[in-house]
Backbone as a printed PyTorch tensor [residue, N CA C, xyz], in Angstrom:
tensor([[[ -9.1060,  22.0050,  51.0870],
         [ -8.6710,  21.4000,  49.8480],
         [ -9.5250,  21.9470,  48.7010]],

        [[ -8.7490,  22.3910,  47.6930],
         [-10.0680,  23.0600,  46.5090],
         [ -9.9180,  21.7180,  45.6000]],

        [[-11.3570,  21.7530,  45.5320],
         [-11.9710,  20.3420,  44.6650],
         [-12.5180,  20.6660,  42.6610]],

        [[-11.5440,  22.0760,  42.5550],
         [-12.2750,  22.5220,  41.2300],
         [-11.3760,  21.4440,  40.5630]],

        [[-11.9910,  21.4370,  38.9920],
         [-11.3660,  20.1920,  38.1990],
         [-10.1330,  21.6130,  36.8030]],

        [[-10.0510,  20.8380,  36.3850],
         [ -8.5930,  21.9900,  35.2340],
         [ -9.6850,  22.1180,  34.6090]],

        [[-11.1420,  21.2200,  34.3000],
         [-12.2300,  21.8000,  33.2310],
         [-13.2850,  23.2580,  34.3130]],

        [[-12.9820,  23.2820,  35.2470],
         [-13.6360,  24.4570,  36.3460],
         [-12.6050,  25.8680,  35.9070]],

        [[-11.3570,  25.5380,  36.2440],
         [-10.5950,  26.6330,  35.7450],
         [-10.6860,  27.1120,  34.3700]],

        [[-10.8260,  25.8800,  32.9200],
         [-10.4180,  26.6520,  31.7690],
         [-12.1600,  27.4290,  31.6240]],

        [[-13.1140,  27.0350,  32.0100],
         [-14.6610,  27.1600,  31.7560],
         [-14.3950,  28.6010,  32.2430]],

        [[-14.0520,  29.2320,  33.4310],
         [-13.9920,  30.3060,  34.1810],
         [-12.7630,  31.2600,  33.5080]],

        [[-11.8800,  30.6620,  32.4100],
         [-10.9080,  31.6180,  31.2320],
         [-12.0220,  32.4930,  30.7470]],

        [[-12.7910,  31.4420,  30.2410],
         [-13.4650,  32.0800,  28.8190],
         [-14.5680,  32.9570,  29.4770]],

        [[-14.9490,  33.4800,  31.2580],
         [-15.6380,  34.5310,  30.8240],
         [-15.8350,  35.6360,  30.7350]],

        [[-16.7950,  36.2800,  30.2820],
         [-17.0680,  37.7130,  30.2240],
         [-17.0070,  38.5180,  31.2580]],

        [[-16.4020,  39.9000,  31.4440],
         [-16.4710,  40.7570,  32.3020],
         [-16.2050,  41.7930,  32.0060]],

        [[-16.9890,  43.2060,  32.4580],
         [-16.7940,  44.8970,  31.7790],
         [-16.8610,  45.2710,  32.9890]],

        [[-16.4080,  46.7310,  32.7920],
         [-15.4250,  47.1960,  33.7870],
         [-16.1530,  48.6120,  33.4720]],

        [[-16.8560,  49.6520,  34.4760],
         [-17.1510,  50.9800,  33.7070],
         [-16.5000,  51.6970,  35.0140]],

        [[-15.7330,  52.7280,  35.0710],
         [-15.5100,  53.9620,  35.8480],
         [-16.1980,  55.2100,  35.4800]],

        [[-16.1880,  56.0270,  37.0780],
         [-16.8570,  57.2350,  37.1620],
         [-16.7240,  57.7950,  35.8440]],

        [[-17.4460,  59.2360,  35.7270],
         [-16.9870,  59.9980,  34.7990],
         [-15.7630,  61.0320,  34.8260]],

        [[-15.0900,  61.3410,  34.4390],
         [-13.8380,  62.5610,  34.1680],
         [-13.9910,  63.1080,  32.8490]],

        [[-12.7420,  64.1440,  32.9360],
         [-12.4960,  64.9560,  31.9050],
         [-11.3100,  63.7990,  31.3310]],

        [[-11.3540,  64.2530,  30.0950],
         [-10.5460,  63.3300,  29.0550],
         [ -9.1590,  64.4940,  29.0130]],

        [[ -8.0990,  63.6700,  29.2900],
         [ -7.0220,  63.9570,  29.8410],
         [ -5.5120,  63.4320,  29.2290]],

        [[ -4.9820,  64.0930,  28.6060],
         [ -3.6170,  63.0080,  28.0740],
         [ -3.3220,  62.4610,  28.8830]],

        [[ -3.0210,  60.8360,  28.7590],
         [ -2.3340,  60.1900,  29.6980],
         [ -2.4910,  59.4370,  31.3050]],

        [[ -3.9600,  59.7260,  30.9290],
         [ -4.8930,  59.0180,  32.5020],
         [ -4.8900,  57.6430,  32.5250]],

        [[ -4.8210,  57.1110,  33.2630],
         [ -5.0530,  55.5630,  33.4860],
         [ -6.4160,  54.9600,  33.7160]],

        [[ -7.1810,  54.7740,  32.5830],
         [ -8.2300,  54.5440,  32.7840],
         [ -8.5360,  53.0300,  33.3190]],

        [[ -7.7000,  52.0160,  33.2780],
         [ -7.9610,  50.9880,  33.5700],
         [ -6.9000,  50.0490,  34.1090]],

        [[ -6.6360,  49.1400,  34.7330],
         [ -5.1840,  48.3190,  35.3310],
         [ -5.3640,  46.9950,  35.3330]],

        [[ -4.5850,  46.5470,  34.3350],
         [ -4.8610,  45.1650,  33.8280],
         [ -4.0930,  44.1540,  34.7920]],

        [[ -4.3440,  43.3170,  35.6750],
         [ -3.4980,  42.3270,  36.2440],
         [ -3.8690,  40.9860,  36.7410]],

        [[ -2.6960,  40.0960,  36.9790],
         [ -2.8170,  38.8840,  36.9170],
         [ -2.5990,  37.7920,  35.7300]],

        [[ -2.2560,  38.7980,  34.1270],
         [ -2.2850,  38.1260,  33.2990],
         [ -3.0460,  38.7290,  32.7390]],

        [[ -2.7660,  38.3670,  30.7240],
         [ -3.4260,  39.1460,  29.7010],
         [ -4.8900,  38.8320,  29.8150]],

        [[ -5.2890,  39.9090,  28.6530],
         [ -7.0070,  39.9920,  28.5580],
         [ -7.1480,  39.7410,  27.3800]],

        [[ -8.1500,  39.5100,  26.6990],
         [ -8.5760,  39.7690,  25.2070],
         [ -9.8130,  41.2980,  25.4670]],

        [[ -9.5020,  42.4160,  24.5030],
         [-10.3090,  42.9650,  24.6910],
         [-11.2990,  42.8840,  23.8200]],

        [[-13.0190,  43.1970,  24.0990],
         [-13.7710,  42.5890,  23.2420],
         [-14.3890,  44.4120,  22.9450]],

        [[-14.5710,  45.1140,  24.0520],
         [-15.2710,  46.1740,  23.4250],
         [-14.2870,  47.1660,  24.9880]],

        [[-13.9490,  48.2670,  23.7490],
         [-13.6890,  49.3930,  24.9050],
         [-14.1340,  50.9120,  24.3200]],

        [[-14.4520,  52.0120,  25.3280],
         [-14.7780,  52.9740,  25.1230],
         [-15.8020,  53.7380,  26.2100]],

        [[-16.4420,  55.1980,  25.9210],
         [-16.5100,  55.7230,  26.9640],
         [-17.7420,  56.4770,  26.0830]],

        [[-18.5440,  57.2700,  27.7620],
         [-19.6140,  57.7840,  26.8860],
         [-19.3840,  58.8930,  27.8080]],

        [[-20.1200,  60.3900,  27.0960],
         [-19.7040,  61.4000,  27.6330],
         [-21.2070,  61.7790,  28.1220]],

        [[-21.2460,  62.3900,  30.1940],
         [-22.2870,  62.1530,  30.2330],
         [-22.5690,  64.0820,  30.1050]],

        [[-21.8010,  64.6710,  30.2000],
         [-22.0010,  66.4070,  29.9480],
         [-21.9500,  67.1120,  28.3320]],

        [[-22.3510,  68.1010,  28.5290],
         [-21.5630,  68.6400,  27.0720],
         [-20.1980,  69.0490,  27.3880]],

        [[-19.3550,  68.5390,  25.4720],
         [-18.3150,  69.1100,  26.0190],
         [-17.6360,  70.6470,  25.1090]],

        [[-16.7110,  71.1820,  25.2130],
         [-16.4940,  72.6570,  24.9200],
         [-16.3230,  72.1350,  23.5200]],

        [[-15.9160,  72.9090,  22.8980],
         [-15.1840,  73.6120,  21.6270],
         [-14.1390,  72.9340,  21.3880]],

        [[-13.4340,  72.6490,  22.2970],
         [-11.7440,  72.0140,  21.8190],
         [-12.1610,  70.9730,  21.0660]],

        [[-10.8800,  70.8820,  20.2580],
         [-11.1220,  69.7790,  18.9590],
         [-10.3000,  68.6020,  19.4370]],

        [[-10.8460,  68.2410,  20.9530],
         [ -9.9810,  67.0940,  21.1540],
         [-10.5240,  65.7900,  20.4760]],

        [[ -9.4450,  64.8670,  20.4580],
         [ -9.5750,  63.3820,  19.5420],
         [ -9.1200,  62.4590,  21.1440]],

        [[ -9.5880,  61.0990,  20.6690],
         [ -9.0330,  60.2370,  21.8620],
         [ -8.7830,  58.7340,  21.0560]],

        [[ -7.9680,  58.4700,  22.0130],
         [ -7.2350,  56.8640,  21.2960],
         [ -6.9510,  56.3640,  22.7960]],

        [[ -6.9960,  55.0930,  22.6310],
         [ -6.7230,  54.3330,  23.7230],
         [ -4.9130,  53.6570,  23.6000]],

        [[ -4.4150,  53.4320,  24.6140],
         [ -2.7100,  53.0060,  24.6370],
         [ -2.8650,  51.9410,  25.8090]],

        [[ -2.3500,  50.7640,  25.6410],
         [ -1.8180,  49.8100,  26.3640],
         [ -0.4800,  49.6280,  26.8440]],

        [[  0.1720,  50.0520,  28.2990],
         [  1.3540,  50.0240,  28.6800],
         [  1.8630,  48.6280,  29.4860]],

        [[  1.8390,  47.4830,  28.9080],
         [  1.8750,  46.4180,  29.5650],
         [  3.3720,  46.6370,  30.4540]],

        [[  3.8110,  45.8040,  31.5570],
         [  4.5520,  45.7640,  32.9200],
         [  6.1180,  45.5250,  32.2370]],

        [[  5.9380,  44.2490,  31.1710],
         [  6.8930,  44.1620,  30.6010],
         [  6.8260,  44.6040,  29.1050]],

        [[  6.7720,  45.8000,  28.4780],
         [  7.1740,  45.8490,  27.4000],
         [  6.9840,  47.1700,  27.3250]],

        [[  7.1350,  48.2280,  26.3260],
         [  6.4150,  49.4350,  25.9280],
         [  5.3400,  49.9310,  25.6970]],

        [[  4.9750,  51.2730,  25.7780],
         [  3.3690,  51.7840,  25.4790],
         [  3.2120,  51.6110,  23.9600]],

        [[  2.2140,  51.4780,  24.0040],
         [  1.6760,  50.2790,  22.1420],
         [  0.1960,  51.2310,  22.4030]],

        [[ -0.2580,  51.9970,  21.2300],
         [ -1.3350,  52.5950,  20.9720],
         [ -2.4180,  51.2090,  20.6100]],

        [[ -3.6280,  50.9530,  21.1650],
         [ -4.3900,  49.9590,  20.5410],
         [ -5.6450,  50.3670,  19.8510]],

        [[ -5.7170,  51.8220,  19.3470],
         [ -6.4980,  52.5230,  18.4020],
         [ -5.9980,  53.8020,  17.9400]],

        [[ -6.9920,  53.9210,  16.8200],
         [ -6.1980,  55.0100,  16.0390],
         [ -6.9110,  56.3430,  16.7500]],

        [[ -7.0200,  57.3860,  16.6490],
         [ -7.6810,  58.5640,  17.4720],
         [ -8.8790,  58.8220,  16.5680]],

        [[ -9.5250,  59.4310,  17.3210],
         [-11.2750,  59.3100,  16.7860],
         [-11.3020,  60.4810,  15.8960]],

        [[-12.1600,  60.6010,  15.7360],
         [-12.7440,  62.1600,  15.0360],
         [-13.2780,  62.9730,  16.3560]],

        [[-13.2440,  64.5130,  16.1500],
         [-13.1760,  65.2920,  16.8050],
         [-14.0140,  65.3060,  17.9640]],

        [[-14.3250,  65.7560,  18.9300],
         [-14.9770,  65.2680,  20.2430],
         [-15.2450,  66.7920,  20.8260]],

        [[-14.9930,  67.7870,  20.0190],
         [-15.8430,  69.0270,  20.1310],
         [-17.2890,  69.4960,  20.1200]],

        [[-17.7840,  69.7590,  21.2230],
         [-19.1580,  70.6000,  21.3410],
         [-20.0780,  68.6250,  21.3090]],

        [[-19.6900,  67.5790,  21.4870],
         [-20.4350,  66.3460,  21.9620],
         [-21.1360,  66.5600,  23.0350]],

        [[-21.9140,  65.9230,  22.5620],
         [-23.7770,  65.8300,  23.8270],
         [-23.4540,  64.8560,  24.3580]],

        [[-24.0490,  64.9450,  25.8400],
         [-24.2380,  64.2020,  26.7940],
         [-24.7800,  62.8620,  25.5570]],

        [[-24.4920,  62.0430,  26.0940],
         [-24.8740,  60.7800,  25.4110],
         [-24.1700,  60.2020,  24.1950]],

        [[-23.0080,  61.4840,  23.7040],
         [-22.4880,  60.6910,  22.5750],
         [-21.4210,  59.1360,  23.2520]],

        [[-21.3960,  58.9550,  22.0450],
         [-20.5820,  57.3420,  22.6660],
         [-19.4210,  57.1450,  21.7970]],

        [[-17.6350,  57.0840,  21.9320],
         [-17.1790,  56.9490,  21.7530],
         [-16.9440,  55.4840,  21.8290]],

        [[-16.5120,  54.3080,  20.5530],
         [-16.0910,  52.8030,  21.2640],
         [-15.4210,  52.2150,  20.2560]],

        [[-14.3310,  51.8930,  20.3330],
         [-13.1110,  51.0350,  19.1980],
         [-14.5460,  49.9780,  18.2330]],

        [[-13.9110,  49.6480,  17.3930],
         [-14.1580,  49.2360,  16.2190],
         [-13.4890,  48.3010,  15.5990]],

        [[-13.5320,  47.0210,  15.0630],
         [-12.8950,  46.1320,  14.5050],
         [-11.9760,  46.6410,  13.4480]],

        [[-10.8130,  46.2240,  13.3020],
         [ -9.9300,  46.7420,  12.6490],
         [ -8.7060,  46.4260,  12.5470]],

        [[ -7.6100,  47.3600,  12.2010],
         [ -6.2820,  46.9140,  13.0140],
         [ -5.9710,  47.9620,  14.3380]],

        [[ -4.7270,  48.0840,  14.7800],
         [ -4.3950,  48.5250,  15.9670],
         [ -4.2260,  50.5070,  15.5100]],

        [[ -4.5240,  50.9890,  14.7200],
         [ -4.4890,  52.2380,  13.8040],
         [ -6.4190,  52.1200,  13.3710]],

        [[ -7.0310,  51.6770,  13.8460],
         [ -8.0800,  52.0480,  13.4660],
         [ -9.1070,  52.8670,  14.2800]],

        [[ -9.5900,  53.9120,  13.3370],
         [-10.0050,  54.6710,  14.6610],
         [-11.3140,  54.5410,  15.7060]],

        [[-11.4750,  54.9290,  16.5850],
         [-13.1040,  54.6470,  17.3180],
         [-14.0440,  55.3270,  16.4650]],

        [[-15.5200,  54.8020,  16.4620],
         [-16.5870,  55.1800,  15.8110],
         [-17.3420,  56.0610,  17.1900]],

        [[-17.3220,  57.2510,  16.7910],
         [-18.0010,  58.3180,  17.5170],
         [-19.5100,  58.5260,  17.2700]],

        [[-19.9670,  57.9790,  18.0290],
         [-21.9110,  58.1600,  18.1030],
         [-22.4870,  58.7970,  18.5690]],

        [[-22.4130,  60.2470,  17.8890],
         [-23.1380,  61.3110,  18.2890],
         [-24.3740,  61.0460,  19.3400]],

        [[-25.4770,  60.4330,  18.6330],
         [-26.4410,  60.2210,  19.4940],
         [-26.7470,  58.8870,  20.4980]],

        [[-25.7800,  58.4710,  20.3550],
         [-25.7540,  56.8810,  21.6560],
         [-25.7810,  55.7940,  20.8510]],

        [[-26.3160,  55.6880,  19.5270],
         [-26.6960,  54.5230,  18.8970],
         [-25.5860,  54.2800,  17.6060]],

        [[-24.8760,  53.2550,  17.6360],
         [-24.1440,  52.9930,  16.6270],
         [-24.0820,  51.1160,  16.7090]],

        [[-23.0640,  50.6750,  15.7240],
         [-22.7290,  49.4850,  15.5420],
         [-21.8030,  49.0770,  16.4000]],

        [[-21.7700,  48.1100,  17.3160],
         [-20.8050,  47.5480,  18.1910],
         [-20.2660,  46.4810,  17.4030]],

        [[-18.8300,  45.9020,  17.6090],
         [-18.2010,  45.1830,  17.3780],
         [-17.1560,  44.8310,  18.0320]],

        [[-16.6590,  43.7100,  17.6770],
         [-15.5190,  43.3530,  18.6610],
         [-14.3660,  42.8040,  18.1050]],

        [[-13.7410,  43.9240,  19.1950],
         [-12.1150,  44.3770,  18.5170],
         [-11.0980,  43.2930,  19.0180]],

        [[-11.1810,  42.5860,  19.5880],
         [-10.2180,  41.0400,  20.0830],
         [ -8.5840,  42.0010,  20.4230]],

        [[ -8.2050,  42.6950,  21.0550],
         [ -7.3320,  43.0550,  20.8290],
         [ -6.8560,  42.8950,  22.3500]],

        [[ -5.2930,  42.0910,  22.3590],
         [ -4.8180,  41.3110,  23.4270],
         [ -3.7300,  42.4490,  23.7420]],

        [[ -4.2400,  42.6910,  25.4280],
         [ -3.0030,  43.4740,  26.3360],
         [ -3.0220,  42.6090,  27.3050]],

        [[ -1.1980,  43.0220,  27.9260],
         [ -0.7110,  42.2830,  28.6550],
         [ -1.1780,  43.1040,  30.2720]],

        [[ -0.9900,  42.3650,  31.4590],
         [ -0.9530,  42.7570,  32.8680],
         [ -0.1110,  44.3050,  32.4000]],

        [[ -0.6630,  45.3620,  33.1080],
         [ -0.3330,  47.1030,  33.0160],
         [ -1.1730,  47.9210,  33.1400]],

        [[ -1.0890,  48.9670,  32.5100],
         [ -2.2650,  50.3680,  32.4070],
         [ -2.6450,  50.2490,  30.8880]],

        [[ -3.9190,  50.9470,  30.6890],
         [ -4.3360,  51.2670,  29.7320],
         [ -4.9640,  52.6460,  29.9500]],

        [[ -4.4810,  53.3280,  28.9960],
         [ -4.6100,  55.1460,  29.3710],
         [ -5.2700,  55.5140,  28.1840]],

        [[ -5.3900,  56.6400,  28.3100],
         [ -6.0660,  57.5200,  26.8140],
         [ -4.7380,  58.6740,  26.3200]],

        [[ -4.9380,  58.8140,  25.1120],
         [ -4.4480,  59.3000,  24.0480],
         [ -5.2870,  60.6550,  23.8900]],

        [[ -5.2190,  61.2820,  24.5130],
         [ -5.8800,  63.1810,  24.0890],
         [ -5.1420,  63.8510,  22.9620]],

        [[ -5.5490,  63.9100,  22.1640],
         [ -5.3520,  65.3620,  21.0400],
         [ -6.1960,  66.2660,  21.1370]],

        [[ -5.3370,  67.4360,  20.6050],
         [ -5.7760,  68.7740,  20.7080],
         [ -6.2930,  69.3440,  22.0100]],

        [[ -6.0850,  68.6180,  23.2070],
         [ -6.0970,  69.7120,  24.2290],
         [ -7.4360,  68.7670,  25.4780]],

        [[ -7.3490,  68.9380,  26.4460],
         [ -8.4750,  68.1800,  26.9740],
         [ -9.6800,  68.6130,  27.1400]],

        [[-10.4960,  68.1200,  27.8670],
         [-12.1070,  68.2150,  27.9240],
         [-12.4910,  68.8850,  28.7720]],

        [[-13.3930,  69.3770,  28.7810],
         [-14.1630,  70.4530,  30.1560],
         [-15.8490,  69.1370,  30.4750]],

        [[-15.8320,  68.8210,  29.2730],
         [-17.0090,  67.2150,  29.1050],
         [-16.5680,  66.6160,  30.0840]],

        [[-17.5250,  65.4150,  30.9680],
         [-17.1930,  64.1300,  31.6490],
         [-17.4550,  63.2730,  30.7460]],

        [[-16.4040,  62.3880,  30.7020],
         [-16.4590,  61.1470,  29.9780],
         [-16.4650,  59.1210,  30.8990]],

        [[-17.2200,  58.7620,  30.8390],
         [-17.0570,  57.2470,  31.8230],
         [-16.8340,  56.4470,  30.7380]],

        [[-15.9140,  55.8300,  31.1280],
         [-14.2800,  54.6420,  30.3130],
         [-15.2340,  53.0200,  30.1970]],

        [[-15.7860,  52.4570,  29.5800],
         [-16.0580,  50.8880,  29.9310],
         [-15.6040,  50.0780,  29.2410]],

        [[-15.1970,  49.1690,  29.6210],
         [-14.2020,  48.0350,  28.8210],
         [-14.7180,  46.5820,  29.1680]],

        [[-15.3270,  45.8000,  28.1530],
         [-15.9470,  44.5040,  28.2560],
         [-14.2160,  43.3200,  27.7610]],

        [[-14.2290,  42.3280,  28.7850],
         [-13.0610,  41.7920,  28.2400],
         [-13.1240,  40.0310,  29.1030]],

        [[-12.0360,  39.4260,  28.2890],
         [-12.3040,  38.1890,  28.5920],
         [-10.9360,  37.5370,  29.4370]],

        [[-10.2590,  37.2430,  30.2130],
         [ -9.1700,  37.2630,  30.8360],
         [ -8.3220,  36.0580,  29.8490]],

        [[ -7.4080,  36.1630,  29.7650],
         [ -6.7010,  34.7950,  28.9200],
         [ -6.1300,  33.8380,  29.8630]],

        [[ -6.4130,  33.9410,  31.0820],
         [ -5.5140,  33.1530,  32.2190],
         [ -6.4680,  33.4820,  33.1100]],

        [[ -6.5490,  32.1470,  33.8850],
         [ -7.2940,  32.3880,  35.3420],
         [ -6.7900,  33.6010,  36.0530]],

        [[ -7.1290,  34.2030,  36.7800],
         [ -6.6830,  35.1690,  37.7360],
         [ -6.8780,  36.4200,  37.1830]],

        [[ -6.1880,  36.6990,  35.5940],
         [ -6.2090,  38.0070,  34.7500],
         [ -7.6280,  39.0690,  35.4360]],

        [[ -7.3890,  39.9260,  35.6340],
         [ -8.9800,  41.0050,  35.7670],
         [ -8.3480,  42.3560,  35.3260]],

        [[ -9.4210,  43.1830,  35.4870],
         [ -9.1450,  44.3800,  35.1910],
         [-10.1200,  45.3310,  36.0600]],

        [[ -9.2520,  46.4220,  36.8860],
         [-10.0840,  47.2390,  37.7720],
         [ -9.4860,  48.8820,  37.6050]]])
């Protein structure tokens, strides 16, 4: 018999959990993350690159393909991501859904939190100008809106 109370379940909505995967090359159209069980609020997403990467003038944006609806971009594409050092840090930014990630050359920038709600699906990346020869690792801090919701 489970003895949790509806105040055990809503306490366990509200908490925190981030999510980081290996590193890769930044890729149109990868699935960096799989949202299920129910929506998330996202509080911080983005990726840090742990190699150098080439010359290409690639840009990256993140896209949310929820189960039931269409792919919906949930940032605008960054500034260029050519010849980045190990350690730069790509990570969304408060804004609207067109706003772009703040690219931190050297690891250190302003975090903020972007509240931006996807449904159960994929969340992929957005490559411009061509992909990466760089490794990049994806982390996404988020809060589930429904018991069960996670993200792996």
């Amino acid at each position: 018999m489970n003895t949790r109370s509806i105040n055990d379940i809503q306490a366990k909505a509200t908490d925190e959990y981030s999510v980081a995967k290996d590193a890769a090359v930044l890729v149109n159209g990868t699935t960096v993350f799989t949202v299920s069980g129910g929506p998330i609020q996202i509080i911080e997403i983005g990726c840090i690159s742990t190699t150098l990467n080439n010359a290409t003038a690639s840009t990256l944006q993140y896209s949310a393909d929820g189960t039931l609806g269409a792919a919906t971009t949930i940032t605008g594409a960054s500034a260029s991501l050519a010849d980045a050092a190990a350690g730069t840090v790509v990570v969304a930014v408060p804004g609207t859904l067109a706003t772009a990630p703040a690219v931190y050359a050297n690891g250190v920038g302003i975090a903020g939190t972007v509240n931006i709600i996807v449904p159960s699906g994929t969340i992929t990346t957005v490559v411009g100008g061509g992909s990466t020869t760089g490794l990049w690792s994806h982390f996404i801090r988020y809060i589930p809106l429904i018991p069960g919701a996670r993200v792996y």
